[in-house]
Every structure is written in C-alpha cells, then in structure tokens.
Predicted model as a PDB file, atoms N, CA, C, CB and O in Angstrom, pLDDT in the B-factor column:
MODEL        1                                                                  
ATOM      1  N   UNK A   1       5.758   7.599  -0.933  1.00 91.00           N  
ATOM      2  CA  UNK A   1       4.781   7.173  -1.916  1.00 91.00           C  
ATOM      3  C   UNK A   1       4.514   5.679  -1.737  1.00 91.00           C  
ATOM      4  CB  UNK A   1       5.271   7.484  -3.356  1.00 91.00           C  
ATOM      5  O   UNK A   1       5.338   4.833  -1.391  1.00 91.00           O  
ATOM      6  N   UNK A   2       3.026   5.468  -2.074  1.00 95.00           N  
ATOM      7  CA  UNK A   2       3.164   4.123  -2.032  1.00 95.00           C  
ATOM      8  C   UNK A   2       2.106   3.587  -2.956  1.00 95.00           C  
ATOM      9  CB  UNK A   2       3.076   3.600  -0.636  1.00 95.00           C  
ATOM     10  O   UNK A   2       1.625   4.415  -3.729  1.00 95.00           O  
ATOM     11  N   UNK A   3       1.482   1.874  -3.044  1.00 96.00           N  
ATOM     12  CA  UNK A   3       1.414   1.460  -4.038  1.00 96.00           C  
ATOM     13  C   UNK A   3      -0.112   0.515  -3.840  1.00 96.00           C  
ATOM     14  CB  UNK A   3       2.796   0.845  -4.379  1.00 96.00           C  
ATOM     15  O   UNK A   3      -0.570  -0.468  -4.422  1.00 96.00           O  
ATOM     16  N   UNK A   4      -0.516   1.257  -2.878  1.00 97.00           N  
ATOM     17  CA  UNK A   4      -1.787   0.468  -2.327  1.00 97.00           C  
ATOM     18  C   UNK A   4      -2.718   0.449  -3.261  1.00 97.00           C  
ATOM     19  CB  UNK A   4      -2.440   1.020  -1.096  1.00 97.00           C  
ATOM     20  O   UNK A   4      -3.255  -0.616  -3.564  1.00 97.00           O  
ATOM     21  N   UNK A   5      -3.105   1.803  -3.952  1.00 97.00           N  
ATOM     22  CA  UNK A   5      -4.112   1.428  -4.553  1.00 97.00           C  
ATOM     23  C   UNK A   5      -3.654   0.280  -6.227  1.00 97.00           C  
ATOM     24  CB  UNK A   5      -4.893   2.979  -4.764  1.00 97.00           C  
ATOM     25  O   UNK A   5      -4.656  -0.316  -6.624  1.00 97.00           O  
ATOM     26  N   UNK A   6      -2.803   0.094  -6.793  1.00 96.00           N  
ATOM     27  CA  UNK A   6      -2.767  -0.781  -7.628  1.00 96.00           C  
ATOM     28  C   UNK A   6      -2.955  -1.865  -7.265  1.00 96.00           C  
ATOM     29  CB  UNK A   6      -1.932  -0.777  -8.180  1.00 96.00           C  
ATOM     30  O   UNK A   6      -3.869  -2.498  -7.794  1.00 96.00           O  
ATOM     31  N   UNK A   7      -1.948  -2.623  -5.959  1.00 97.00           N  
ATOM     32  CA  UNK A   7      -2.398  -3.650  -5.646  1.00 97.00           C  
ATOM     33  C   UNK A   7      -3.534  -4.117  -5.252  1.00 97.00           C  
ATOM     34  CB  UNK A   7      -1.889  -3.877  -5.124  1.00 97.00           C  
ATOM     35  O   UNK A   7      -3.770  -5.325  -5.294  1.00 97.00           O  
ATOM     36  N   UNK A   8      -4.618  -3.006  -4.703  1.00 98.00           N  
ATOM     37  CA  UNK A   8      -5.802  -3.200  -4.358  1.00 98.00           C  
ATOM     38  C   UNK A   8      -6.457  -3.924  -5.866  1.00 98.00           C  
ATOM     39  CB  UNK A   8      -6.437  -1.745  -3.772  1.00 98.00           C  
ATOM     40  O   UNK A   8      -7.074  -4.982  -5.988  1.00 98.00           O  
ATOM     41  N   UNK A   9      -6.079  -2.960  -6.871  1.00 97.00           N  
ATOM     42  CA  UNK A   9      -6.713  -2.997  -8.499  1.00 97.00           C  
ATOM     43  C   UNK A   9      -6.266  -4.448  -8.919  1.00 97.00           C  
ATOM     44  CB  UNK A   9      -5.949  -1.654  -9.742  1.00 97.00           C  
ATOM     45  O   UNK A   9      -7.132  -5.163  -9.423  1.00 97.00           O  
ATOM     46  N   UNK A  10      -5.120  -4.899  -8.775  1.00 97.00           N  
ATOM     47  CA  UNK A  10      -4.380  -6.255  -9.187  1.00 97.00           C  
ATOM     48  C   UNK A  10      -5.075  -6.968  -8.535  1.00 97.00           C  
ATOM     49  CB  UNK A  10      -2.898  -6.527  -8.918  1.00 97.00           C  
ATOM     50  O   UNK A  10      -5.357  -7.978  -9.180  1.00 97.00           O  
ATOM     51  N   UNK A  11      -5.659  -6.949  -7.208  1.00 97.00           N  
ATOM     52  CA  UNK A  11      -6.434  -8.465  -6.998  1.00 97.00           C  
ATOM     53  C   UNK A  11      -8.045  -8.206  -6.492  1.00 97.00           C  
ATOM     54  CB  UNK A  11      -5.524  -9.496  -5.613  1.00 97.00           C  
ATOM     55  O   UNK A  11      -8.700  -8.707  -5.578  1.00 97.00           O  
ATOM     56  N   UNK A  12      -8.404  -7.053  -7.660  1.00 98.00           N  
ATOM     57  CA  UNK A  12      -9.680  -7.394  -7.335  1.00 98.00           C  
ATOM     58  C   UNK A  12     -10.326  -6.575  -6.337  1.00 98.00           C  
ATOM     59  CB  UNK A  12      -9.703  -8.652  -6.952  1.00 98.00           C  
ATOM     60  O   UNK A  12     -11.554  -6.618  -6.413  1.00 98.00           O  
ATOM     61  N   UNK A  13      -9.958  -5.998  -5.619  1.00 98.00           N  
ATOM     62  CA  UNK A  13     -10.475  -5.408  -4.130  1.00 98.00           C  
ATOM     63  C   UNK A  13     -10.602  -4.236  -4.289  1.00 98.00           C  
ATOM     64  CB  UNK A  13      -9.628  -5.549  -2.888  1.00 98.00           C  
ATOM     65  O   UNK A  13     -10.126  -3.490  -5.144  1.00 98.00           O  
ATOM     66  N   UNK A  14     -11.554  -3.971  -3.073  1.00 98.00           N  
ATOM     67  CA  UNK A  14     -12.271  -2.000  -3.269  1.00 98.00           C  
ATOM     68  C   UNK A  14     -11.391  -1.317  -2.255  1.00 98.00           C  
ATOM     69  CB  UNK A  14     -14.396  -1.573  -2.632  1.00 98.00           C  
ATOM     70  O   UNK A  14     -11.093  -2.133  -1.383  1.00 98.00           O  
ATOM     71  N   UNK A  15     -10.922  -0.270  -2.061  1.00 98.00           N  
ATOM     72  CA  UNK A  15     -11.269   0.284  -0.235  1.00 98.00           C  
ATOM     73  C   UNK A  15     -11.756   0.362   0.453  1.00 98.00           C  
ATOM     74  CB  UNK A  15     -11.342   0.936   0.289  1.00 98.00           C  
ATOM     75  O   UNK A  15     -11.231   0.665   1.524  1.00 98.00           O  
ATOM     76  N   UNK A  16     -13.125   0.148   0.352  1.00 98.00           N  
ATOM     77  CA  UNK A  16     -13.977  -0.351   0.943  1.00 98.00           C  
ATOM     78  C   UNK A  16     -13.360  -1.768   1.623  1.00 98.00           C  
ATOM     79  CB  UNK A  16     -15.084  -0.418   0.027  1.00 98.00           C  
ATOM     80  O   UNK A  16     -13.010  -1.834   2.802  1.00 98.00           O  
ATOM     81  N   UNK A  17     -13.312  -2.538   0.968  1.00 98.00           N  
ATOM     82  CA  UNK A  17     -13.231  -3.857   1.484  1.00 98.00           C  
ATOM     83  C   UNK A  17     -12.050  -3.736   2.298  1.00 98.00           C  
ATOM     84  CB  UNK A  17     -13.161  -4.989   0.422  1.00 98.00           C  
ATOM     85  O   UNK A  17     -12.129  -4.412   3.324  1.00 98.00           O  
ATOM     86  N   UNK A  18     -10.587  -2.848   2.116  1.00 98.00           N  
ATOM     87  CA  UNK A  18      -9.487  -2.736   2.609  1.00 98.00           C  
ATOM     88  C   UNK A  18      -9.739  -1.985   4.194  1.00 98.00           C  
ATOM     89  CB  UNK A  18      -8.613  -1.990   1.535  1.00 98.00           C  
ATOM     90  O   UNK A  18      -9.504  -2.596   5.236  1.00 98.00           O  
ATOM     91  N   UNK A  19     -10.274  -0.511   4.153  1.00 98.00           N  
ATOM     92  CA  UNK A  19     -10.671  -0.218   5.491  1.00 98.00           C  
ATOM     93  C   UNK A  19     -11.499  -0.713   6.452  1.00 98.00           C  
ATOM     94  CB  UNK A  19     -11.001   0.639   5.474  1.00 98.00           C  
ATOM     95  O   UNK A  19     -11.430  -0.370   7.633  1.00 98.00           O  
ATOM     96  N   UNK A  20     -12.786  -2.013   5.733  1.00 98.00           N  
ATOM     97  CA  UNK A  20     -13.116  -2.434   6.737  1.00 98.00           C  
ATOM     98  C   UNK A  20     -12.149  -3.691   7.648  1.00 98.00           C  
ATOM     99  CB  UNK A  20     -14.340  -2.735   6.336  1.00 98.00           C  
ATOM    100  O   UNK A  20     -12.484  -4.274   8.679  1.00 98.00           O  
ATOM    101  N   UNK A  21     -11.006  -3.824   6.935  1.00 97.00           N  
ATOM    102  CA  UNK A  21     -10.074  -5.460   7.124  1.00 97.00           C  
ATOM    103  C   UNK A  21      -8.962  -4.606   7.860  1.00 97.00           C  
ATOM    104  CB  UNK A  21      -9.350  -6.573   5.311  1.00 97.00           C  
ATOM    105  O   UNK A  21      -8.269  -5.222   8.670  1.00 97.00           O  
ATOM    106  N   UNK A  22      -8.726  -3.332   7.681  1.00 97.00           N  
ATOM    107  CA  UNK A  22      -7.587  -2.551   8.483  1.00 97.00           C  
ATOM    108  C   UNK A  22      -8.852  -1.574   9.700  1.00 97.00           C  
ATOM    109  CB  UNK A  22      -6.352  -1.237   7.057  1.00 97.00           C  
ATOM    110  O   UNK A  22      -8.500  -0.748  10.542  1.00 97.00           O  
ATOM    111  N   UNK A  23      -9.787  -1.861   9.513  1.00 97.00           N  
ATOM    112  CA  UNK A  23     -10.363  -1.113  10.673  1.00 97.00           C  
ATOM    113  C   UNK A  23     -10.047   0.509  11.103  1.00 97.00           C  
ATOM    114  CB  UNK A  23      -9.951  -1.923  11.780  1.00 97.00           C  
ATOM    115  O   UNK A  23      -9.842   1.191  12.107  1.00 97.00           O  
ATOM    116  N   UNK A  24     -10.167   0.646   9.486  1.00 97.00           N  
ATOM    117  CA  UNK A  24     -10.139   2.682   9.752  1.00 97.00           C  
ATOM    118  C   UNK A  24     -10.788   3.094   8.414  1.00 97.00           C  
ATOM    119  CB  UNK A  24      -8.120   3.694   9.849  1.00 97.00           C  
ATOM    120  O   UNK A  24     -10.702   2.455   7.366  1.00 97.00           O  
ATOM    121  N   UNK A  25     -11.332   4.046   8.567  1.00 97.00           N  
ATOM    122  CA  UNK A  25     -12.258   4.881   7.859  1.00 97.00           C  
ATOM    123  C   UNK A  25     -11.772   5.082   6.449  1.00 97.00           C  
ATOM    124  CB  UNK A  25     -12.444   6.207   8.564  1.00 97.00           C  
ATOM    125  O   UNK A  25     -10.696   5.557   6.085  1.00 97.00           O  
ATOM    126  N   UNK A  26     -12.885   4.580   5.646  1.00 97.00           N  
ATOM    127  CA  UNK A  26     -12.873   4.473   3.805  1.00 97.00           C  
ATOM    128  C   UNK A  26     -12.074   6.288   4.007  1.00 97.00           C  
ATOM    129  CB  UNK A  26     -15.233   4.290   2.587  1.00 97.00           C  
ATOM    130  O   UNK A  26     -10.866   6.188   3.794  1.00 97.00           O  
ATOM    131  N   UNK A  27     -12.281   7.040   4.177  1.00 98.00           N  
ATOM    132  CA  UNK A  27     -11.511   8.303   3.933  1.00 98.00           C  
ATOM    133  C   UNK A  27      -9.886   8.351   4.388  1.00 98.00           C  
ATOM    134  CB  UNK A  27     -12.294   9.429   4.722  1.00 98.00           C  
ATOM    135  O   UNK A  27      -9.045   8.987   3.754  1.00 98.00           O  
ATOM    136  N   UNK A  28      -9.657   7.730   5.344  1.00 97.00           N  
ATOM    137  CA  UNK A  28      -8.487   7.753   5.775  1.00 97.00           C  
ATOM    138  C   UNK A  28      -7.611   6.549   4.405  1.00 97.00           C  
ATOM    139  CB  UNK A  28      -8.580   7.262   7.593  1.00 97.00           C  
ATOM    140  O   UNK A  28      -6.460   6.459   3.975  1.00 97.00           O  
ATOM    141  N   UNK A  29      -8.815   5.875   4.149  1.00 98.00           N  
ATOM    142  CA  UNK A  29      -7.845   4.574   3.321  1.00 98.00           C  
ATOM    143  C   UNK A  29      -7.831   5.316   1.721  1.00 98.00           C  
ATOM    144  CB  UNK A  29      -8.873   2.536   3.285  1.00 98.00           C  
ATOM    145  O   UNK A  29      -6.940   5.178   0.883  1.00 98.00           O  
ATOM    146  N   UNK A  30      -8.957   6.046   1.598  1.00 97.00           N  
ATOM    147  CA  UNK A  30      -8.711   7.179   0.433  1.00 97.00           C  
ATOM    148  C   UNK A  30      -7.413   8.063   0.208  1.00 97.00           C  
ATOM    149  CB  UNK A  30      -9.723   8.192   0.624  1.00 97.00           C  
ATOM    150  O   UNK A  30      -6.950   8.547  -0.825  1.00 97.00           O  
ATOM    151  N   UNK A  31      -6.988   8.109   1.514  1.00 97.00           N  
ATOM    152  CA  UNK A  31      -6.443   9.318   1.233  1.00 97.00           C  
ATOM    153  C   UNK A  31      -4.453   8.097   1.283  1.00 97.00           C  
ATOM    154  CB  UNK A  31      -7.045  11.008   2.837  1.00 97.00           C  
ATOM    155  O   UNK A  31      -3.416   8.467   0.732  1.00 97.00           O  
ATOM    156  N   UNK A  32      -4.574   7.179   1.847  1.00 97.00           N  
ATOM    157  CA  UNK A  32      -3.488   5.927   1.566  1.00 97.00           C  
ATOM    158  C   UNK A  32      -3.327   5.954   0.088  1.00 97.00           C  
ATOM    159  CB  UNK A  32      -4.041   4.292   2.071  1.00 97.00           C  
ATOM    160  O   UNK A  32      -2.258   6.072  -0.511  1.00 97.00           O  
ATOM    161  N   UNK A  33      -4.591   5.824  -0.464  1.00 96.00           N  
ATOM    162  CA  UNK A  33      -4.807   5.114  -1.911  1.00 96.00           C  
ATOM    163  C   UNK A  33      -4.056   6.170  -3.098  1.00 96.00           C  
ATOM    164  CB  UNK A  33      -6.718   4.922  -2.268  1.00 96.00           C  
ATOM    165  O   UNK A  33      -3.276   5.927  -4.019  1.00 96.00           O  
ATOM    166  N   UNK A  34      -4.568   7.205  -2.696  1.00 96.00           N  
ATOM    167  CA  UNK A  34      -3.464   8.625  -3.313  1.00 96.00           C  
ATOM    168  C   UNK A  34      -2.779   9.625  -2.807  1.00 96.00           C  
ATOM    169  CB  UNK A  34      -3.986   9.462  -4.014  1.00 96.00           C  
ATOM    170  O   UNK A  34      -2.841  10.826  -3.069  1.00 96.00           O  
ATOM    171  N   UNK A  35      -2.015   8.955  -1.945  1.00 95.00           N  
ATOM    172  CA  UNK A  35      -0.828   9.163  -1.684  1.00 95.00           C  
ATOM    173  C   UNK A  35      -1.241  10.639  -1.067  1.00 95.00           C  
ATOM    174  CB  UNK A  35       0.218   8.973  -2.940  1.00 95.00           C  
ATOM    175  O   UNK A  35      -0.223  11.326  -1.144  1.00 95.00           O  
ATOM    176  N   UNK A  36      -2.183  11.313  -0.559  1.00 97.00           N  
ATOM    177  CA  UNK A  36      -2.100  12.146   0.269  1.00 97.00           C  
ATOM    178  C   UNK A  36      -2.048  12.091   1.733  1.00 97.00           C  
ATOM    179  CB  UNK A  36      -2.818  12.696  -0.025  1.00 97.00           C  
ATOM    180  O   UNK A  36      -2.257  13.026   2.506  1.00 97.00           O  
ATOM    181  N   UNK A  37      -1.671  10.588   2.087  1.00 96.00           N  
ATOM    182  CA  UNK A  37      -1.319  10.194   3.585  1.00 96.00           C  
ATOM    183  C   UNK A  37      -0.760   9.515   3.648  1.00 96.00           C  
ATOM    184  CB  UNK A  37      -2.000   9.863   4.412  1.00 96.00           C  
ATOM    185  O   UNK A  37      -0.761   9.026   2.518  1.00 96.00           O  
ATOM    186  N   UNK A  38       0.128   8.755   4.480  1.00 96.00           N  
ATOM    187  CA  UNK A  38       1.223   7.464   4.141  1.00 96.00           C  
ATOM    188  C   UNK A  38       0.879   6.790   5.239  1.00 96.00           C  
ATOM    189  CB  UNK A  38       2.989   7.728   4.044  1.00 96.00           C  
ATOM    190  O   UNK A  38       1.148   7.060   6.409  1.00 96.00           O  
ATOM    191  N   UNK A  39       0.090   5.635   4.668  1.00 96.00           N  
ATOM    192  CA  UNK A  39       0.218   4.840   6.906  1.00 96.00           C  
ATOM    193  C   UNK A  39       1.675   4.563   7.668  1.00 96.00           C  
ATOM    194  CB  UNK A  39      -0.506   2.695   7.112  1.00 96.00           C  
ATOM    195  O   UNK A  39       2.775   4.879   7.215  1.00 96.00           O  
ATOM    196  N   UNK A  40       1.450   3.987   8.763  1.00 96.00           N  
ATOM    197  CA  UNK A  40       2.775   4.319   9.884  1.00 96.00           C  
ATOM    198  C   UNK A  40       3.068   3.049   9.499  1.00 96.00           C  
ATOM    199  CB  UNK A  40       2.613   4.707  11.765  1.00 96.00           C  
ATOM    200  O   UNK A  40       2.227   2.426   8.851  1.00 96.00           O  
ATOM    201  N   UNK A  41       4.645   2.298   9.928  1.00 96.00           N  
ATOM    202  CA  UNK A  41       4.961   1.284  10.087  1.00 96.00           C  
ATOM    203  C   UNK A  41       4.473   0.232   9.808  1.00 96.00           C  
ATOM    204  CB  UNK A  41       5.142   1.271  10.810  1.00 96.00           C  
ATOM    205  O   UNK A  41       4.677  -0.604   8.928  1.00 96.00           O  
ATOM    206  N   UNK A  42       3.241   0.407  11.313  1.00 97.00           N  
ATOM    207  CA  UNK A  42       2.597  -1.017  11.717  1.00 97.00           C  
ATOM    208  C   UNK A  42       1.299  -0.858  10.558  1.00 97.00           C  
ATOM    209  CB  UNK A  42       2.008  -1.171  13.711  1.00 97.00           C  
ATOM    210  O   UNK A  42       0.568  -1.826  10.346  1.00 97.00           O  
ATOM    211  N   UNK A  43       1.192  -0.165  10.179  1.00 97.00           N  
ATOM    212  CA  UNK A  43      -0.295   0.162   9.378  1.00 97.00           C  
ATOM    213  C   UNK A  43       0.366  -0.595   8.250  1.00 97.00           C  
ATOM    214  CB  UNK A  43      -0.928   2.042   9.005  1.00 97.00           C  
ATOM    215  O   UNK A  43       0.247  -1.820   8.217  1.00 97.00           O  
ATOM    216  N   UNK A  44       1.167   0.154   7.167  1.00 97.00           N  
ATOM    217  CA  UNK A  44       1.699  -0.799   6.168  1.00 97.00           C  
ATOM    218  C   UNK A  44       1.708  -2.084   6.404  1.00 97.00           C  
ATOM    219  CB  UNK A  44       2.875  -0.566   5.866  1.00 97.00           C  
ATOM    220  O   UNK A  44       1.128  -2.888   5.674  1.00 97.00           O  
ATOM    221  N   UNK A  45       2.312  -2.379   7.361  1.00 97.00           N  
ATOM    222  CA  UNK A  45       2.745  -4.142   7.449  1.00 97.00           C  
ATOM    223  C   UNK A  45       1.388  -4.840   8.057  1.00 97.00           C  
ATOM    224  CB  UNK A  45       4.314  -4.543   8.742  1.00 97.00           C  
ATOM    225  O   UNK A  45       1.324  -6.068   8.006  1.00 97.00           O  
ATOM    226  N   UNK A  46       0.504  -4.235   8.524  1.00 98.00           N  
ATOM    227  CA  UNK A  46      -0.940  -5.021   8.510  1.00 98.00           C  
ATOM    228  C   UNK A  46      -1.464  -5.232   7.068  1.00 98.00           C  
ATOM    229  CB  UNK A  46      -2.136  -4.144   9.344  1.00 98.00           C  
ATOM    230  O   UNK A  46      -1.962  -6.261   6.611  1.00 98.00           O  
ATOM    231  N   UNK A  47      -1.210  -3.822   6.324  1.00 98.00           N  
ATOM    232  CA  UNK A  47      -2.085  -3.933   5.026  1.00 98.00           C  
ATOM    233  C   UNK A  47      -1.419  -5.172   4.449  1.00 98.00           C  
ATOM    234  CB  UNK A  47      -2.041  -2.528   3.927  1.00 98.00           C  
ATOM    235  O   UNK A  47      -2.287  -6.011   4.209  1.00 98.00           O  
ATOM    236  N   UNK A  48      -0.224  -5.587   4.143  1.00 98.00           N  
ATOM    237  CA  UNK A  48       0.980  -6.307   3.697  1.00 98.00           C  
ATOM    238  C   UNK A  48       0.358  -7.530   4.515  1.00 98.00           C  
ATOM    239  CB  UNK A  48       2.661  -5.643   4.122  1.00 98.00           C  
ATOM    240  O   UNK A  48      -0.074  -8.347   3.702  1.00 98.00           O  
ATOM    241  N   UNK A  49       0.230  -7.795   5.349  1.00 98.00           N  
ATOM    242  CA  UNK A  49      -0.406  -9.286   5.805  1.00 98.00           C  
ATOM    243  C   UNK A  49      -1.842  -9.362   5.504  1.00 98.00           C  
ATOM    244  CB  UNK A  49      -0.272  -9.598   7.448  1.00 98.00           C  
ATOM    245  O   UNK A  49      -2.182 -10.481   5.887  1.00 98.00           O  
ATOM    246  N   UNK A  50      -2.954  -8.695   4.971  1.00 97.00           N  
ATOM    247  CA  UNK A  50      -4.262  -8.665   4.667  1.00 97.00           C  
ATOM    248  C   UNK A  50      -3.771  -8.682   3.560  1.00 97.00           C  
ATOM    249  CB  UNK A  50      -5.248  -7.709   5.089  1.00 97.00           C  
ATOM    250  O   UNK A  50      -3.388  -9.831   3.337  1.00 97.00           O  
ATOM    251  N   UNK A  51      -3.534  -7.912   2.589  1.00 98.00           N  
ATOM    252  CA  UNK A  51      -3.230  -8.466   0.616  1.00 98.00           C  
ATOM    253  C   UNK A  51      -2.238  -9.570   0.605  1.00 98.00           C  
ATOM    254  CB  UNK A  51      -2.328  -7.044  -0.623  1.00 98.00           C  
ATOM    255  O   UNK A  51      -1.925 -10.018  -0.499  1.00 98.00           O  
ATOM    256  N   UNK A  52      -1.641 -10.126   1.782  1.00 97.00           N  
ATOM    257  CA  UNK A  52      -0.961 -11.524   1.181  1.00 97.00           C  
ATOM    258  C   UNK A  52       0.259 -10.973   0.581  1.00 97.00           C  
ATOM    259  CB  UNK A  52      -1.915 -12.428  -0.047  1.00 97.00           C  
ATOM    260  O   UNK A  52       0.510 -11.572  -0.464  1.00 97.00           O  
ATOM    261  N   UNK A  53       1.243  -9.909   0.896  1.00 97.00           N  
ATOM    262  CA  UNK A  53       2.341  -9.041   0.003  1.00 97.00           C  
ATOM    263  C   UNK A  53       3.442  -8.712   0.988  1.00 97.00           C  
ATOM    264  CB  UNK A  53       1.699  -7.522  -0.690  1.00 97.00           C  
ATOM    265  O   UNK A  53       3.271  -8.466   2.182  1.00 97.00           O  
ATOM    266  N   UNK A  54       4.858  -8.744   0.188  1.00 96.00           N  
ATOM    267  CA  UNK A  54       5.607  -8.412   0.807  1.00 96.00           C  
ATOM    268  C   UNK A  54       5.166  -6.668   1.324  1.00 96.00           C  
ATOM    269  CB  UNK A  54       6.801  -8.782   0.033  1.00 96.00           C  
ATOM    270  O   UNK A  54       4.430  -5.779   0.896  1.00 96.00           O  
ATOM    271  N   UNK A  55       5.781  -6.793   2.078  1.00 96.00           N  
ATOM    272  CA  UNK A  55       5.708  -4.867   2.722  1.00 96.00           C  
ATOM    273  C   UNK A  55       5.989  -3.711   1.542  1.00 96.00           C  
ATOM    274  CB  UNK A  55       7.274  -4.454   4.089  1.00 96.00           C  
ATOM    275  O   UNK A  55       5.464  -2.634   1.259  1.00 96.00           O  
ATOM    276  N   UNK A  56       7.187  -4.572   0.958  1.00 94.00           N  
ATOM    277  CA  UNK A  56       8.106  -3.772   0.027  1.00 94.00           C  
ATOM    278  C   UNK A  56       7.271  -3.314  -1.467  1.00 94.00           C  
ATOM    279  CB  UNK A  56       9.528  -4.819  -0.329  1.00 94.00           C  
ATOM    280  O   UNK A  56       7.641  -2.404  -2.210  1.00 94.00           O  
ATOM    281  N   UNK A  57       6.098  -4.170  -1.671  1.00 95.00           N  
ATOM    282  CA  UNK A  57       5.706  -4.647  -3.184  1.00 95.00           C  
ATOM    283  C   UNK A  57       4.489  -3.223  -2.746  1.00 95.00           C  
ATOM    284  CB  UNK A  57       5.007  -6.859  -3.617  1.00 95.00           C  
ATOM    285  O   UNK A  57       4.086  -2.618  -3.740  1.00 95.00           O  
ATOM    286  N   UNK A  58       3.950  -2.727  -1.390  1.00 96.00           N  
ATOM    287  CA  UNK A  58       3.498  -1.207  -1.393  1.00 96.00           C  
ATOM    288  C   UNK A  58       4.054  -0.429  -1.439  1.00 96.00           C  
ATOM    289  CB  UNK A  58       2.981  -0.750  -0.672  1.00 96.00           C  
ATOM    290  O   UNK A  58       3.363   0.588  -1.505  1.00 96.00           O  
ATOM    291  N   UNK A  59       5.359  -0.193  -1.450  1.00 93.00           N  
ATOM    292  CA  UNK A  59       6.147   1.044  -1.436  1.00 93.00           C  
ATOM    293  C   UNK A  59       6.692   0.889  -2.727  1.00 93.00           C  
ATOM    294  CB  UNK A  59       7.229   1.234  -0.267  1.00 93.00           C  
ATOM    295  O   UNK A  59       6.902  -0.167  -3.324  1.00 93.00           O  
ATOM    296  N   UNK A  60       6.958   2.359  -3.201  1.00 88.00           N  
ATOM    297  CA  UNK A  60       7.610   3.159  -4.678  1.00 88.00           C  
ATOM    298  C   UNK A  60       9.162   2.705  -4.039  1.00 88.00           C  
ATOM    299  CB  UNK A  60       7.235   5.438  -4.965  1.00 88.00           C  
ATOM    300  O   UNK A  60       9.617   2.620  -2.899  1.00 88.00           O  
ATOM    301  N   UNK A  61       9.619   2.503  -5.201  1.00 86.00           N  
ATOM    302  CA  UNK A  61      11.270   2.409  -4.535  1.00 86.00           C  
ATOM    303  C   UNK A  61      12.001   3.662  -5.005  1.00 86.00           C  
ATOM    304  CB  UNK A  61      12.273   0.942  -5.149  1.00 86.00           C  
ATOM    305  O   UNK A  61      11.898   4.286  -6.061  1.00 86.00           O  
ATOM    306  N   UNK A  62      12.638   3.828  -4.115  1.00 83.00           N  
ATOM    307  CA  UNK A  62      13.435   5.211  -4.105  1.00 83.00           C  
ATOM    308  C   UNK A  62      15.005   5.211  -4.586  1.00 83.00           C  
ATOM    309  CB  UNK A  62      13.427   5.764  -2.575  1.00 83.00           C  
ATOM    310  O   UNK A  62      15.766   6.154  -4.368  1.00 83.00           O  
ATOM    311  N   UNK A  63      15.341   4.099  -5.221  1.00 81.00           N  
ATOM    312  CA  UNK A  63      16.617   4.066  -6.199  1.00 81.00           C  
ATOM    313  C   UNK A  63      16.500   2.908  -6.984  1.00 81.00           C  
ATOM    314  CB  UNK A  63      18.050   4.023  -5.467  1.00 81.00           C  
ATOM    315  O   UNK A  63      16.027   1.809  -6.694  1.00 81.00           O  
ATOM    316  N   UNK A  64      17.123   3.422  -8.267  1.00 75.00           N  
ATOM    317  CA  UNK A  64      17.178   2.426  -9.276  1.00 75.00           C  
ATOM    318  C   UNK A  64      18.520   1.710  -9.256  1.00 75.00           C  
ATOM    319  CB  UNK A  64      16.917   3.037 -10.615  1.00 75.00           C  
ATOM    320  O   UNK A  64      19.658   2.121  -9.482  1.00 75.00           O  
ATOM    321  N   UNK A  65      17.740  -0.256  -8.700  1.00 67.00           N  
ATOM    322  CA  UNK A  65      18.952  -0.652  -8.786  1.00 67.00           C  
ATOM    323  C   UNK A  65      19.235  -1.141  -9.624  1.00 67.00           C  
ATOM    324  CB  UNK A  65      19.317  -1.190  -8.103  1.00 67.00           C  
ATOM    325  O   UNK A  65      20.242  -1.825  -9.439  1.00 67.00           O  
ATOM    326  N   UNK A  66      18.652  -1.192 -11.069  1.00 64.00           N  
ATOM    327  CA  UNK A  66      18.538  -1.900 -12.255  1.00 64.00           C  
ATOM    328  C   UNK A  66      20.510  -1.353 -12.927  1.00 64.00           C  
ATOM    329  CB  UNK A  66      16.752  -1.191 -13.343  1.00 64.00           C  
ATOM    330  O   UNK A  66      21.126  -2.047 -13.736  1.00 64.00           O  
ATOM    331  N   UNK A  67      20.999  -0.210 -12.396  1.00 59.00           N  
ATOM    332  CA  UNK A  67      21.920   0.391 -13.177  1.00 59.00           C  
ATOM    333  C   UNK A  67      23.151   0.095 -12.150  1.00 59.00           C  
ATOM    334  CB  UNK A  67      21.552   2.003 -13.586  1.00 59.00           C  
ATOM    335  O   UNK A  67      23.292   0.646 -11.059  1.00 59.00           O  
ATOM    336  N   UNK A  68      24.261  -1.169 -12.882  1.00 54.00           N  
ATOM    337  CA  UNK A  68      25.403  -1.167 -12.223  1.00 54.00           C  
ATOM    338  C   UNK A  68      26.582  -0.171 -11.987  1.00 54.00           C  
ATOM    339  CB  UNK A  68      25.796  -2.000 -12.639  1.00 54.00           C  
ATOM    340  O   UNK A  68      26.777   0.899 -12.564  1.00 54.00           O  
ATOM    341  N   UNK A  69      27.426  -0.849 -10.869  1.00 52.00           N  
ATOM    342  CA  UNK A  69      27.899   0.417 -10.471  1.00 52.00           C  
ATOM    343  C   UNK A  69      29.122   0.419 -11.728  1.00 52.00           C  
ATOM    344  CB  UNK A  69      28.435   0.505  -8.663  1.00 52.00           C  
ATOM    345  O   UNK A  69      29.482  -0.658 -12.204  1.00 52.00           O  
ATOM    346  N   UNK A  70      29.520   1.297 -12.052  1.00 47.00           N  
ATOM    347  CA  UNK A  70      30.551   1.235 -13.092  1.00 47.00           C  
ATOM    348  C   UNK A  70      32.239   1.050 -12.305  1.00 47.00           C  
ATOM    349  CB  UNK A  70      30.365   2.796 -14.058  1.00 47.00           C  
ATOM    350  O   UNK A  70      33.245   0.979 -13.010  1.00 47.00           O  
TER     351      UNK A  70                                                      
ENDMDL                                                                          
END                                                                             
C-alpha cells in the first residue's frame, strides 16, 4: 500500500502533473494513486525525489511502532 495520492493532495498537485514528471501514463499513475498497482523500487524513489519526500512518507507502514516492547 502506499500513500501517493495524499501526498499528491497535501501539496497541491494533480496526477496529471505527477505522470507527466515520472513520464508514464495518467492511467498507470491512477492506478499508483489507489493502490491497484504499486510502482517498483526505482519508480517510488523517483516519485520521492519529484514531491521533495522521504521514500518512506509514500509507503503505509506495516507495524506499529508506537507500542513498547513490554
């Protein structure tokens, strides 16, 4: 899962504006945006240098570390 389309929403920006700056098709970046495709590696970490964001701040995190260990 990931977190593209909020951050897109947090600063303002369309998908439009995102697939033409990652250079792949408003449908392919549609389908990023809800989570019915996940980009590869290098795809994330381009998007992550075009929004100005850590890598990490697109991805859902997959454990809660808010809860110490007892």
């Amino acid at each position: 899962m990931n977190r593209i389309k909020e951050v897109l929403k947090e600063q303002g920006r369309t998908q439009t504006w995102l697939s033409e700056q990652i250079e792949k098709s408003y449908v392919i970046v549609t389908n990023y945006c809800n989570n019915n495709a996940q980009p590869s590696i290098g795809v994330l970490r381009k998007i992550a240098k075009i929004l100005d964001v850590d890598v990490r701040v697109l991805l859902v995190p997959t454990k809660d570390n808010s809860q110490e260990d007892e």
